[in-house]
KOLRONU-198381 format. One record per atom (N, C-alpha, C, O): residue in three letters; atom name; z, y, x. Coordinates in nm, 4 decimals, padded with zeros to 6 digits, always signed. Layout:
BEGIN
NODE resn name        w        v        u
NODE  ALA   CA        Z        Y        X
...
This chain:
BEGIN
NODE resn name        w        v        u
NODE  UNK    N +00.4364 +07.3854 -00.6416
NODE  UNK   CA +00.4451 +07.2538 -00.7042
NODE  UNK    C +00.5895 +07.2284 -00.7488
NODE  UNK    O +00.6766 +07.2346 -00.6620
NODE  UNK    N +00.6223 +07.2016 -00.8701
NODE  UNK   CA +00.7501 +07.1538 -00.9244
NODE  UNK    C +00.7649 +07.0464 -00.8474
NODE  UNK    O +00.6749 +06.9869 -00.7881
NODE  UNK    N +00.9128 +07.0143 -00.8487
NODE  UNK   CA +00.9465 +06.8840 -00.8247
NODE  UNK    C +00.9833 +06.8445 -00.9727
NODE  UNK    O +01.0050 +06.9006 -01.0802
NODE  UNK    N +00.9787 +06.7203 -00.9210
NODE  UNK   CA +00.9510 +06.6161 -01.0284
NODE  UNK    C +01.0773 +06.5298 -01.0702
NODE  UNK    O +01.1388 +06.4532 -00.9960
NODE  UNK    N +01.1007 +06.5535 -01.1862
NODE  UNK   CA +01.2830 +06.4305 -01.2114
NODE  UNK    C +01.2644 +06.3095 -01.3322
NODE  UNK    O +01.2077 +06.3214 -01.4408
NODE  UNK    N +01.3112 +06.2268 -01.2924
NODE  UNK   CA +01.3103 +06.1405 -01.3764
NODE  UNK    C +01.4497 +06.0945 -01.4244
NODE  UNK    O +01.5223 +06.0194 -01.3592
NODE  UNK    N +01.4835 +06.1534 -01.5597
NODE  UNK   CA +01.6204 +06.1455 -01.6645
NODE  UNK    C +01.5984 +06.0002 -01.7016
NODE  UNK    O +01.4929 +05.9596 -01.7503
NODE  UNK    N +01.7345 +05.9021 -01.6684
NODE  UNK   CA +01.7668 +05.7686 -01.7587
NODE  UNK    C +01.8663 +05.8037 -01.8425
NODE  UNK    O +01.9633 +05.8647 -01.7973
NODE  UNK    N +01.8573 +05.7679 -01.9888
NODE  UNK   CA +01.9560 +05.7886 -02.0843
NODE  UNK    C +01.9228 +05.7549 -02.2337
NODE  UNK    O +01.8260 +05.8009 -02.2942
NODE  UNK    N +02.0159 +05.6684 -02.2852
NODE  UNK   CA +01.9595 +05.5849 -02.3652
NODE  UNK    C +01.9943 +05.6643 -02.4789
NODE  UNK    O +01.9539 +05.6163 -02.5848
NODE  UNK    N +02.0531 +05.7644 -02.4873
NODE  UNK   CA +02.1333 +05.8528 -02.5961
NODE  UNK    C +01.9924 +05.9984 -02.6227
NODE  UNK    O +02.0081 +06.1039 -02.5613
NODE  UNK    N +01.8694 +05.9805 -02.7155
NODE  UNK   CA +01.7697 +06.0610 -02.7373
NODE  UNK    C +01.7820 +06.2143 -02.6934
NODE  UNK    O +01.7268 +06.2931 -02.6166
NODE  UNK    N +01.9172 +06.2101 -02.8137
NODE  UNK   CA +01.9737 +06.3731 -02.7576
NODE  UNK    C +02.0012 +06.3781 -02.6340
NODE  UNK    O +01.9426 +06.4636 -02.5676
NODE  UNK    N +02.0855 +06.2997 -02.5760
NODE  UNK   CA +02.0878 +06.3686 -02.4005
NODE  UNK    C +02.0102 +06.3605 -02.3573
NODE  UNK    O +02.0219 +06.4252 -02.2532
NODE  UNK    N +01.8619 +06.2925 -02.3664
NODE  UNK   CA +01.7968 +06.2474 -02.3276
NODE  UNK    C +01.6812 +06.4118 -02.2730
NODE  UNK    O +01.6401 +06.4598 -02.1674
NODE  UNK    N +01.6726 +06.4410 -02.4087
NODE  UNK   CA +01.5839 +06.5712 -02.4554
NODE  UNK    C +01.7146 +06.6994 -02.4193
NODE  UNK    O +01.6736 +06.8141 -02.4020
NODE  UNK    N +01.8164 +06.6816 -02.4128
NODE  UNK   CA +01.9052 +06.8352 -02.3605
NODE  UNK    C +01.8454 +06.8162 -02.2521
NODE  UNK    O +01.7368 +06.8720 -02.2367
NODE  UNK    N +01.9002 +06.7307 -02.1449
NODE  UNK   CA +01.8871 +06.7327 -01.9910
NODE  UNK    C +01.7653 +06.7376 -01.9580
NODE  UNK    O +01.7437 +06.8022 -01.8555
NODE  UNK    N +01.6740 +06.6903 -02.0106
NODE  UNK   CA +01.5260 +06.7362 -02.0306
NODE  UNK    C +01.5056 +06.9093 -02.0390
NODE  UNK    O +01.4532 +06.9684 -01.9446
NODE  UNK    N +01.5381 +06.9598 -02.1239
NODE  UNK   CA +01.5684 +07.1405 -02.1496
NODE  UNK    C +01.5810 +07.1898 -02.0407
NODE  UNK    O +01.5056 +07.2622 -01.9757
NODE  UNK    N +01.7626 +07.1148 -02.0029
NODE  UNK   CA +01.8297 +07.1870 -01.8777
NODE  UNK    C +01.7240 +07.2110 -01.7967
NODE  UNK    O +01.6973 +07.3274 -01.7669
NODE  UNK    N +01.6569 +07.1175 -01.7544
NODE  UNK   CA +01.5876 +07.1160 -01.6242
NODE  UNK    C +01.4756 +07.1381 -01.5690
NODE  UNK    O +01.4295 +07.1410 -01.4549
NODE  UNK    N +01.4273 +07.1589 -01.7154
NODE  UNK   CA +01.2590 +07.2545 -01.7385
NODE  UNK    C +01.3161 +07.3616 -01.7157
NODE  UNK    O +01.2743 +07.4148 -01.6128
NODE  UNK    N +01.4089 +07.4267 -01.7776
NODE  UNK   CA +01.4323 +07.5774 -01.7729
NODE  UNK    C +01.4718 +07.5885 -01.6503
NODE  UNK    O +01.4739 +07.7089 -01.6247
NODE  UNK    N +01.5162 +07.5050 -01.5275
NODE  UNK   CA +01.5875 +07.5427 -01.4322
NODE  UNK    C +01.4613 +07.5716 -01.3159
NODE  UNK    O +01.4659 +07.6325 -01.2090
NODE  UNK    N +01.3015 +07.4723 -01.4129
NODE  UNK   CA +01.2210 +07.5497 -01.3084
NODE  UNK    C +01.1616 +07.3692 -01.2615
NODE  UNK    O +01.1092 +07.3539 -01.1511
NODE  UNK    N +01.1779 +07.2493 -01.3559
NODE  UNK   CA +01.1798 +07.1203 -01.2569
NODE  UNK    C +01.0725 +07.0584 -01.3895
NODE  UNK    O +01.0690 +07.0991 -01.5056
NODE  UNK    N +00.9946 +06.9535 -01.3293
NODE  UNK   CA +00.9257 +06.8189 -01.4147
NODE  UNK    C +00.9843 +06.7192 -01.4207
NODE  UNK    O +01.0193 +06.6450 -01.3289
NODE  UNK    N +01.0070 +06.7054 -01.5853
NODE  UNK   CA +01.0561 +06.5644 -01.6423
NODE  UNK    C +00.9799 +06.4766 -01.6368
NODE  UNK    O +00.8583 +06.4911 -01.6495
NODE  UNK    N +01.0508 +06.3460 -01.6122
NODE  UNK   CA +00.9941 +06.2477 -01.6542
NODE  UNK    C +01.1234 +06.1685 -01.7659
NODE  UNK    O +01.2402 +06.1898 -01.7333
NODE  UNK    N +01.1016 +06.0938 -01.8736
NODE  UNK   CA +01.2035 +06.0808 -01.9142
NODE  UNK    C +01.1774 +05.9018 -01.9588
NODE  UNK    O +01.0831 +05.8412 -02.0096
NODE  UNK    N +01.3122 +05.8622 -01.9101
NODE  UNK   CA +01.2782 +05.6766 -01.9643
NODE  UNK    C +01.4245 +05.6553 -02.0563
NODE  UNK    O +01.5232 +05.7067 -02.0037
NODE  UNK    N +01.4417 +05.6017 -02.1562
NODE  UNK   CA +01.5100 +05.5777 -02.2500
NODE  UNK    C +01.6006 +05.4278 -02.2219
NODE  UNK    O +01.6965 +05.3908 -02.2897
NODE  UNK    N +01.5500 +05.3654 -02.1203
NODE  UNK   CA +01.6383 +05.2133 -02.0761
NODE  UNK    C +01.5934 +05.2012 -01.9150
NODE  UNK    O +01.5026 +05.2659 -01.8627
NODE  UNK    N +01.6537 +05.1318 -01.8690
NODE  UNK   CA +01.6411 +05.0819 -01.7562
NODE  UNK    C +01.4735 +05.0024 -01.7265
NODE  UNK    O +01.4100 +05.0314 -01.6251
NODE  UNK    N +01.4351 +04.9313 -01.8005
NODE  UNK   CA +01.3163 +04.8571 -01.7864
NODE  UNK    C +01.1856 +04.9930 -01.8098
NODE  UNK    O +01.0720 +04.9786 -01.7647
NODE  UNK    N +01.2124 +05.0702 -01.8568
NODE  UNK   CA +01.1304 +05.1625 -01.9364
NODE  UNK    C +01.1077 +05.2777 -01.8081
NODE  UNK    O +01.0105 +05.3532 -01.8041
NODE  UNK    N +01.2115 +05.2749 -01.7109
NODE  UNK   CA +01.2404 +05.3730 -01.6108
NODE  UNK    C +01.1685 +05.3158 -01.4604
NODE  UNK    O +01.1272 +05.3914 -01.3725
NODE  UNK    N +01.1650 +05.1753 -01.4551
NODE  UNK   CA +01.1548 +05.1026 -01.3608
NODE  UNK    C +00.9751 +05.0785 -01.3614
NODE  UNK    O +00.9086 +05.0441 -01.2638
NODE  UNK    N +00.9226 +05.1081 -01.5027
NODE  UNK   CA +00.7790 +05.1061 -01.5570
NODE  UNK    C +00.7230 +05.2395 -01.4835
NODE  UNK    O +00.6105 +05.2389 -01.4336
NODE  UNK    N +00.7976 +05.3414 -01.4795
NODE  UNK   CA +00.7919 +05.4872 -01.4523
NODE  UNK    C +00.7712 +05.5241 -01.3234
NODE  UNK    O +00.6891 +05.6070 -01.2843
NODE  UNK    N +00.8647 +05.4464 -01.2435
NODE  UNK   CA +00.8711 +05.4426 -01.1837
NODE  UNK    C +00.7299 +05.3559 -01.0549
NODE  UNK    O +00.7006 +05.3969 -00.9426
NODE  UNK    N +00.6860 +05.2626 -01.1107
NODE  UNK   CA +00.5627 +05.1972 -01.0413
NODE  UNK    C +00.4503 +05.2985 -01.0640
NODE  UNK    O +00.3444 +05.2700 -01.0081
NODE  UNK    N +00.4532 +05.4071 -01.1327
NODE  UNK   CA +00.3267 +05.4771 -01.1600
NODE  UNK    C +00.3723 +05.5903 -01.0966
NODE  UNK    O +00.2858 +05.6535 -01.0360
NODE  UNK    N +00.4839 +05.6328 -01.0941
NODE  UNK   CA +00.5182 +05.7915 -01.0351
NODE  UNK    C +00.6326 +05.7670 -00.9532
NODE  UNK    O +00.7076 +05.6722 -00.9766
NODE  UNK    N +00.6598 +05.8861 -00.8115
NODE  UNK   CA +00.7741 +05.8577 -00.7525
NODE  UNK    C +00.8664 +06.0203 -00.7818
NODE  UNK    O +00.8262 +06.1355 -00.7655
NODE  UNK    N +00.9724 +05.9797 -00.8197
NODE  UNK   CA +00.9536 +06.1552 -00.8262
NODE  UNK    C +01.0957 +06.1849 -00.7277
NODE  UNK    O +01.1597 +06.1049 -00.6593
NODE  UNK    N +01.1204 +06.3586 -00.7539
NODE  UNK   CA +01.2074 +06.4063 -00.6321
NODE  UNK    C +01.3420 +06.3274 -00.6635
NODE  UNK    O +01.4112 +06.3198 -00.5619
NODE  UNK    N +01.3723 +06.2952 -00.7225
NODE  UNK   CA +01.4976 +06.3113 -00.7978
NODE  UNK    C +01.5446 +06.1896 -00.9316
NODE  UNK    O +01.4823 +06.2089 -01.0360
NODE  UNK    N +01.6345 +06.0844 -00.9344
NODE  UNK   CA +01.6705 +06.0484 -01.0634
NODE  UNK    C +01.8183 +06.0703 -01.0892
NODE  UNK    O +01.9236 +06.0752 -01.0255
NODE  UNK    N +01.7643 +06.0835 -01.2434
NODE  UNK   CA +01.9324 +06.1328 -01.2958
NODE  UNK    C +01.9447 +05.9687 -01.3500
NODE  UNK    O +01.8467 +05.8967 -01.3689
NODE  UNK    N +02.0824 +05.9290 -01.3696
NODE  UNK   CA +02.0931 +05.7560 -01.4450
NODE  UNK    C +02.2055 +05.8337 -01.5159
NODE  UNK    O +02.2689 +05.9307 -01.4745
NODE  UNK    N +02.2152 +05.7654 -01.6368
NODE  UNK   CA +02.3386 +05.7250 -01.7080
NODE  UNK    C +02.4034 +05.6038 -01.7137
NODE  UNK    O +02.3407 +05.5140 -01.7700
NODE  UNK    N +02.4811 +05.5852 -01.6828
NODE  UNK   CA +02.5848 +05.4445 -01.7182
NODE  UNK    C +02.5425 +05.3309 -01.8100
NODE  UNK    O +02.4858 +05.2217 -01.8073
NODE  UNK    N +02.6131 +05.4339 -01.9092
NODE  UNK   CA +02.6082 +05.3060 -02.0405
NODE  UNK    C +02.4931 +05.2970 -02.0803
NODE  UNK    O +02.4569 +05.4134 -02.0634
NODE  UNK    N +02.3949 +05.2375 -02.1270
NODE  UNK   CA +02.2788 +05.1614 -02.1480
NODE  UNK    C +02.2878 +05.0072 -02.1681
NODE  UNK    O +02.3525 +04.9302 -02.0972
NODE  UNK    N +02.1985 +04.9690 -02.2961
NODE  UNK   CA +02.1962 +04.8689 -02.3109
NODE  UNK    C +02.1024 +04.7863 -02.2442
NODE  UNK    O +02.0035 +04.8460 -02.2018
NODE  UNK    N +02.1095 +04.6344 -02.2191
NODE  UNK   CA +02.0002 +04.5630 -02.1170
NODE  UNK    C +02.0727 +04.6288 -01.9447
NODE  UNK    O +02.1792 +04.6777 -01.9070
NODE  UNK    N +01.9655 +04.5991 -01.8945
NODE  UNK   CA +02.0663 +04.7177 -01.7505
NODE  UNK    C +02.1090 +04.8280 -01.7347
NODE  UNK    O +02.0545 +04.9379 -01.7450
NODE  UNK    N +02.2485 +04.7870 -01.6988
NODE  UNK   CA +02.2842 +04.9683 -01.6967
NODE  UNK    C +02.3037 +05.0287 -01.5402
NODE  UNK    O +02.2796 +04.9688 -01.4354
NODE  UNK    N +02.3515 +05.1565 -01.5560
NODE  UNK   CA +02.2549 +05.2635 -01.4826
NODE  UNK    C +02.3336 +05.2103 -01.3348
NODE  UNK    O +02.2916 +05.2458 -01.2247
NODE  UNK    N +02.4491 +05.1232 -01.3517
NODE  UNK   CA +02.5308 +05.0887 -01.1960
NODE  UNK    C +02.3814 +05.0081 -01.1248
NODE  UNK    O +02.3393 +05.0317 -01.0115
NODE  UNK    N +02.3113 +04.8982 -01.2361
NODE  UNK   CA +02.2591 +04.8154 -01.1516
NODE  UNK    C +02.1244 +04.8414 -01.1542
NODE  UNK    O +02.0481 +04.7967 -01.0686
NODE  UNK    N +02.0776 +04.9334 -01.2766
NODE  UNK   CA +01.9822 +05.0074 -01.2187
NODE  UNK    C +01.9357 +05.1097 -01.0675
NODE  UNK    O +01.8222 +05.1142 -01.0202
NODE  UNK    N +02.0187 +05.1602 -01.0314
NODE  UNK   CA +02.0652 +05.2244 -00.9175
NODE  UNK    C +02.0542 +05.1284 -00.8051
NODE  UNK    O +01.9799 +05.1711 -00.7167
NODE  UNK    N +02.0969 +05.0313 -00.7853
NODE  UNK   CA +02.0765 +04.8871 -00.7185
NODE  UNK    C +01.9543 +04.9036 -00.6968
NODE  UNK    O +01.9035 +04.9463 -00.5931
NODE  UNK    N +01.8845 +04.8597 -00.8255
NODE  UNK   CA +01.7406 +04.7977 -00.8173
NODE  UNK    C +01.6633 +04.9353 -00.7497
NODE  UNK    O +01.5920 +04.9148 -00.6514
NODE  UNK    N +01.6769 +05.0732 -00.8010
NODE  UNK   CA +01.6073 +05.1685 -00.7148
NODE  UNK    C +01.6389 +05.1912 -00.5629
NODE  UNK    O +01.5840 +05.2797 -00.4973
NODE  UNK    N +01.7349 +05.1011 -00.5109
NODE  UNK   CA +01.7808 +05.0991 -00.3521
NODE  UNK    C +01.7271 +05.0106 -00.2646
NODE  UNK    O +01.7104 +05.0115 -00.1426
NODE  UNK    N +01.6949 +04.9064 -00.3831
NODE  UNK   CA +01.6202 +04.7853 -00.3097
NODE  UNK    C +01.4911 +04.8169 -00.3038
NODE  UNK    O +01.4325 +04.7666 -00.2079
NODE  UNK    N +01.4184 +04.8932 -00.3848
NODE  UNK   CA +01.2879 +04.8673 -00.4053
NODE  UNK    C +01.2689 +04.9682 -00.2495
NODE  UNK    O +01.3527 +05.0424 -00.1982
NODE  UNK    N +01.1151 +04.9338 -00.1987
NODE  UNK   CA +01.0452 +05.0550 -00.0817
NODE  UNK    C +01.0303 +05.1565 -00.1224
NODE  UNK    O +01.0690 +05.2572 -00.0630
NODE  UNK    N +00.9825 +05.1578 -00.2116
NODE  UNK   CA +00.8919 +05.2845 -00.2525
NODE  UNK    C +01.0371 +05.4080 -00.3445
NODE  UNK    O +01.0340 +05.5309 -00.3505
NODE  UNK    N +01.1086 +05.3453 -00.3820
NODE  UNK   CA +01.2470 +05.4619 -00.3762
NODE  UNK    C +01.3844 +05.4259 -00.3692
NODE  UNK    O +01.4695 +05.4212 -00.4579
NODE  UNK    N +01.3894 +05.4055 -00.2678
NODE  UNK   CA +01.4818 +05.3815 -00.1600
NODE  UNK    C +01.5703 +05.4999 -00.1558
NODE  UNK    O +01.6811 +05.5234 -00.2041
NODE  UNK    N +01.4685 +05.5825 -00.0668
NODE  UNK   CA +01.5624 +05.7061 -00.0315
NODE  UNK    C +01.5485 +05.8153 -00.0979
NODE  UNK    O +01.5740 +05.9241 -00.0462
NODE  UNK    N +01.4830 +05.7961 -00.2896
NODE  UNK   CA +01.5637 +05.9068 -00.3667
NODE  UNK    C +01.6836 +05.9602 -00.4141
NODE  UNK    O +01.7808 +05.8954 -00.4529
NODE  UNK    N +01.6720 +06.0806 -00.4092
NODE  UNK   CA +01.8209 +06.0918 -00.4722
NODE  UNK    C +01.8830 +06.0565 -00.5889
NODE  UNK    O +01.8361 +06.0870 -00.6986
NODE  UNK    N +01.9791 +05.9983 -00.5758
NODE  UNK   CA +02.0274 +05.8788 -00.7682
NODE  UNK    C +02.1621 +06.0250 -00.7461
NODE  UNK    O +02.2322 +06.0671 -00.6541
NODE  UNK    N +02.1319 +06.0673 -00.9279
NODE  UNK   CA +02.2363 +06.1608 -00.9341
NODE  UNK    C +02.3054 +06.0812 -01.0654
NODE  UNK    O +02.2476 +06.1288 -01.1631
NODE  UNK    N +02.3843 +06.0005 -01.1026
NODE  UNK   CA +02.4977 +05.9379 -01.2203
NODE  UNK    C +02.5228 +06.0644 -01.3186
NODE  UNK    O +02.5749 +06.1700 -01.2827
NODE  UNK    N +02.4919 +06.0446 -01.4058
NODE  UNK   CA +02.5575 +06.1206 -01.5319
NODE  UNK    C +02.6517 +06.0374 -01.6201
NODE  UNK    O +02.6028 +05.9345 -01.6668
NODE  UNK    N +02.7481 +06.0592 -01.6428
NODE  UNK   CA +02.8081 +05.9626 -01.7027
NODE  UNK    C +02.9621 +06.0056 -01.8192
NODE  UNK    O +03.0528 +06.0649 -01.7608
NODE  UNK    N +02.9769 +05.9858 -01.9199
NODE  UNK   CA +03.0498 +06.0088 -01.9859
NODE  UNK    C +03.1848 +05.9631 -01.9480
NODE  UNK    O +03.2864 +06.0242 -01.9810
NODE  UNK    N +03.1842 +05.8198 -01.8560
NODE  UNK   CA +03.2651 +05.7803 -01.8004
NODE  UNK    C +03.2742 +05.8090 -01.6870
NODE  UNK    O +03.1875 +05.7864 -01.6025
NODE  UNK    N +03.4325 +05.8896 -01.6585
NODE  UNK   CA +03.4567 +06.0037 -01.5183
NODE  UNK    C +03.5993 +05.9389 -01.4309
NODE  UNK    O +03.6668 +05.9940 -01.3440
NODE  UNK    N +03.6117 +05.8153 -01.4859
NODE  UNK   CA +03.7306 +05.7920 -01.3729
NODE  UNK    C +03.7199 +05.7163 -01.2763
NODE  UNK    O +03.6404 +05.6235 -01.2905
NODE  UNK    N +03.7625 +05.7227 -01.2012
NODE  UNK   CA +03.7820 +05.7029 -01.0680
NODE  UNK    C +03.6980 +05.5566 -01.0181
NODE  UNK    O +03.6232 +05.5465 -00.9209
NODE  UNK    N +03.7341 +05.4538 -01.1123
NODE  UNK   CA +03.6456 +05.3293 -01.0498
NODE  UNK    C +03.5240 +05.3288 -01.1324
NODE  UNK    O +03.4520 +05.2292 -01.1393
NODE  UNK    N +03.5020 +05.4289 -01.1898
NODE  UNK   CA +03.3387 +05.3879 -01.2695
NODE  UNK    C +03.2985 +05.4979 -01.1588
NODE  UNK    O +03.1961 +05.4511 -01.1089
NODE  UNK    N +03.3224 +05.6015 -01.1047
NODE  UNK   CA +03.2983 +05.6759 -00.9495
NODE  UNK    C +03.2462 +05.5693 -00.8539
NODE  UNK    O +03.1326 +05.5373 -00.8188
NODE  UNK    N +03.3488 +05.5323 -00.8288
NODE  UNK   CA +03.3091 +05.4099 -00.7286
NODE  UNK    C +03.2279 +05.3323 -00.6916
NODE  UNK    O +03.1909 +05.2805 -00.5862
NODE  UNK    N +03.1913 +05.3308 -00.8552
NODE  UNK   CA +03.0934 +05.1810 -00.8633
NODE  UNK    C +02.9457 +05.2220 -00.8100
NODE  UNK    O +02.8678 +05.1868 -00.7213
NODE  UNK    N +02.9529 +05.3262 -00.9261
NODE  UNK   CA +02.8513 +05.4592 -00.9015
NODE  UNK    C +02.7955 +05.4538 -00.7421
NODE  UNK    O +02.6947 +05.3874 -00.7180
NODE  UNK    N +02.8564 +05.5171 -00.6483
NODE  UNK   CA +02.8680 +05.5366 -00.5190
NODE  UNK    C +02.8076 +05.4376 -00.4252
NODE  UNK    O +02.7086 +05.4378 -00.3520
NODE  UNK    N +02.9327 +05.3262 -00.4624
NODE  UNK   CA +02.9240 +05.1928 -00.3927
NODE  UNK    C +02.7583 +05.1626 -00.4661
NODE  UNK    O +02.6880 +05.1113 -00.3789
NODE  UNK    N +02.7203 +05.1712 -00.5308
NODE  UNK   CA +02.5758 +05.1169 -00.6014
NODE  UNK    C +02.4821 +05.1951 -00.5001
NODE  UNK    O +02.4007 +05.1200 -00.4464
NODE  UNK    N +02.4739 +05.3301 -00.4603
NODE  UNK   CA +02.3443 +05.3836 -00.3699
NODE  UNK    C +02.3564 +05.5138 -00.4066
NODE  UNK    O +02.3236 +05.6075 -00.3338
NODE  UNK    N +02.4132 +05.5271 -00.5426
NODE  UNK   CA +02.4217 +05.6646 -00.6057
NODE  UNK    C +02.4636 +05.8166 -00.5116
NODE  UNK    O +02.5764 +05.8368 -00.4666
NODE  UNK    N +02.3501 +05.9095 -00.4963
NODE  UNK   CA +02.4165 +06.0246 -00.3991
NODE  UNK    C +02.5254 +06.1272 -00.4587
NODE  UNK    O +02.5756 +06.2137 -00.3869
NODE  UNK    N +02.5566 +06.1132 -00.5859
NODE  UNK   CA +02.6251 +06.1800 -00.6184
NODE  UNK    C +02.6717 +06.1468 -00.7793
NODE  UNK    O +02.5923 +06.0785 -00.8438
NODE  UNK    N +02.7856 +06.1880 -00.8409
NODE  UNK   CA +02.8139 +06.1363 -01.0168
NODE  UNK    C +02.8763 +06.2851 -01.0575
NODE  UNK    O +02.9433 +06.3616 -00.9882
NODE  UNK    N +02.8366 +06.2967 -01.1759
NODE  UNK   CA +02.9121 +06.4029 -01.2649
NODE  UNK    C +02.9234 +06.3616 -01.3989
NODE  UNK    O +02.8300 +06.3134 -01.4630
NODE  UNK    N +03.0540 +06.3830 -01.4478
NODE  UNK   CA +03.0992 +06.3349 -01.5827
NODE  UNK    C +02.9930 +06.4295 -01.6968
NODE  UNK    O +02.9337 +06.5345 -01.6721
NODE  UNK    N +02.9949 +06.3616 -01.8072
NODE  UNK   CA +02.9827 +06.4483 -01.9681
NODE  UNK    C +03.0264 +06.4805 -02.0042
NODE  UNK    O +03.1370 +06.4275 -02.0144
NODE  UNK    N +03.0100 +06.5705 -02.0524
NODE  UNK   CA +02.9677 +06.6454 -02.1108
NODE  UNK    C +02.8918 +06.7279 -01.9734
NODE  UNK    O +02.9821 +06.7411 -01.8908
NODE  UNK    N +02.7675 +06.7854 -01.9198
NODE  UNK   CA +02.7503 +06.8657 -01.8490
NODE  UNK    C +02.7049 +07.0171 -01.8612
NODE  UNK    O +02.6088 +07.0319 -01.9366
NODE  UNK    N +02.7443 +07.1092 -01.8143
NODE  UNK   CA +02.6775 +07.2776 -01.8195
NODE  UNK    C +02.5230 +07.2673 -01.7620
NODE  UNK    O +02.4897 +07.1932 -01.6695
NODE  UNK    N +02.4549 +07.3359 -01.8182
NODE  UNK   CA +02.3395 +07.3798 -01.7944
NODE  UNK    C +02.3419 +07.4018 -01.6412
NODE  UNK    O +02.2932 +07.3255 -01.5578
NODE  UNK    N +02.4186 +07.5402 -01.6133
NODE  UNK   CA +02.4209 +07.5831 -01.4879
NODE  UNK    C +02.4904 +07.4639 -01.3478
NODE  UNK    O +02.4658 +07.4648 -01.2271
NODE  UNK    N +02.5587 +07.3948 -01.4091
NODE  UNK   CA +02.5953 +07.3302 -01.3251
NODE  UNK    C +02.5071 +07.1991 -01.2990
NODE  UNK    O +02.5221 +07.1295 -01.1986
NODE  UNK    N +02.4173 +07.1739 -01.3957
NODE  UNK   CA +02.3284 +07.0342 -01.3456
NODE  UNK    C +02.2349 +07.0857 -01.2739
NODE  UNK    O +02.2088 +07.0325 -01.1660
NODE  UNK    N +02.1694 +07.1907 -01.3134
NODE  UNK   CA +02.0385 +07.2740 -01.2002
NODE  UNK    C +02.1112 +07.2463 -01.0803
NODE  UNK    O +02.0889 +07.1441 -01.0155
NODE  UNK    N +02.2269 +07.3607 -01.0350
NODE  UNK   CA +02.2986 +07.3940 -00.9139
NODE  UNK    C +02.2981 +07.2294 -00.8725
NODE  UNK    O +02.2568 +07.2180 -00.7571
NODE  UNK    N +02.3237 +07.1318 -00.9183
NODE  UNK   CA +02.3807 +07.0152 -00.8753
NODE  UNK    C +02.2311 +06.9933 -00.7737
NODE  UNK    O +02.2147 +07.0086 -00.6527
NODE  UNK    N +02.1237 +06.9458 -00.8976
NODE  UNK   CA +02.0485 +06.9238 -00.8951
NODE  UNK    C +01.9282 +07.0161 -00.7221
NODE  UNK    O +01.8576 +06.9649 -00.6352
NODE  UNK    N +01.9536 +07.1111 -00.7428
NODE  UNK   CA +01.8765 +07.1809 -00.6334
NODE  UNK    C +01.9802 +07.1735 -00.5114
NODE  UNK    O +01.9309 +07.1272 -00.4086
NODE  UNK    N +02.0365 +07.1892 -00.5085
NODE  UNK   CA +02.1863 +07.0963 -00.3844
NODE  UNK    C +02.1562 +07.0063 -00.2969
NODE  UNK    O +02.1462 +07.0183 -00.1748
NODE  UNK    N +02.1340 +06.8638 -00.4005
NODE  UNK   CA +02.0860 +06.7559 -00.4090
NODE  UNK    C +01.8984 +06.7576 -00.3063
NODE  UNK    O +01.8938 +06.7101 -00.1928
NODE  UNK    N +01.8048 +06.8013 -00.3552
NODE  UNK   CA +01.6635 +06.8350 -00.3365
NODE  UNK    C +01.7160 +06.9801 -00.2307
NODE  UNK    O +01.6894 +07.0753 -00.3041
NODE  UNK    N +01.7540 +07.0175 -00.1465
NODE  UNK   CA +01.7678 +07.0687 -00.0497
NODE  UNK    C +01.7333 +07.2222 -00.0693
NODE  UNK    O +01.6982 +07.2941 +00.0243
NODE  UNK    N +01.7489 +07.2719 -00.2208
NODE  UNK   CA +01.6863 +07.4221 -00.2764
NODE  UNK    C +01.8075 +07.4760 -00.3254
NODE  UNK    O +01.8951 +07.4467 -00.4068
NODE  UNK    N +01.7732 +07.5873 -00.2260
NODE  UNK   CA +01.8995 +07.7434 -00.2390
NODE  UNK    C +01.8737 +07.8455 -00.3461
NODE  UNK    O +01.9455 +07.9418 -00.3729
NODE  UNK    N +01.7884 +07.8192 -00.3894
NODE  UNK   CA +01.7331 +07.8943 -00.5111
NODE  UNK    C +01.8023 +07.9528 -00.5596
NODE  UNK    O +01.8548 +07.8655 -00.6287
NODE  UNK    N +01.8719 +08.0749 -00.5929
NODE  UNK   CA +02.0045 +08.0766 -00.6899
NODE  UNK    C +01.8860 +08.1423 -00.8275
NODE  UNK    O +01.7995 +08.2221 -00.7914
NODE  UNK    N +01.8955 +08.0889 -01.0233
NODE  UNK   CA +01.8476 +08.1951 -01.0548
NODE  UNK    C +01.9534 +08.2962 -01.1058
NODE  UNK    O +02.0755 +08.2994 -01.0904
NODE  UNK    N +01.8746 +08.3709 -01.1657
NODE  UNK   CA +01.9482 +08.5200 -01.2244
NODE  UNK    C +02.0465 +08.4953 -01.3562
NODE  UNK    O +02.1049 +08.5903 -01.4083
């Protein structure tokens, strides 16, 4: 059984790369384009894993992250931050929000899988 990820990112193209990345790495997308659209996704499916992005219009991904901490039902998924913005107090915020982990943008293929199976408790290395 794949595990299951659900990508927030309001930017189509990243939307559909990180989508790529993570099929090829062997994982199921789910993909929501805004915060409200993710939170919809979320009442119907729980999955292993969410990736958030930051900037987003309507809620963005700090207080989205919030709202997935409060809710029961995913609480204790893993929130992985993608974010174009990499300094130090947009880190923070990240963090301080519930987030288990942030990595700046531009990201490598190899390095969002690796992140990603880290994260979901899989040693997998591929070839």
């Amino acid at each position: 059984m794949k595990k299951q990820i659900l990508v927030v990112d309001d930017e189509i193209g990243a939307l559909t790369l990180i989508g790529i990345m993570l099929e090829r790495g062997g994982f199921s997308v789910l993909k929501a384009k805004d915060a409200k659209t993710a939170l919809t996704v979320l009442d119907q499916s729980t999955p292993d894993l969410i990736i958030l992005d930051v900037m987003m219009p309507g809620m963005n991904g700090i207080d989205l992250c919030k709202v997935i901490r409060e809710r029961e039902d995913t609480g204790v998924i893993p929130v992985l931050i993608l974010s174009a913005r990499g300094d130090a107090e947009s880190i923070m915020r990240g963090i301080e929000a519930g987030a288990n982990d942030y990595l700046p943008k531009p990201i490598l293929h190899h390095d969002l899988v690796a992140k990603v199976r880290l994260m979901l408790g899989e040693n997998g290395v591929e070839a």
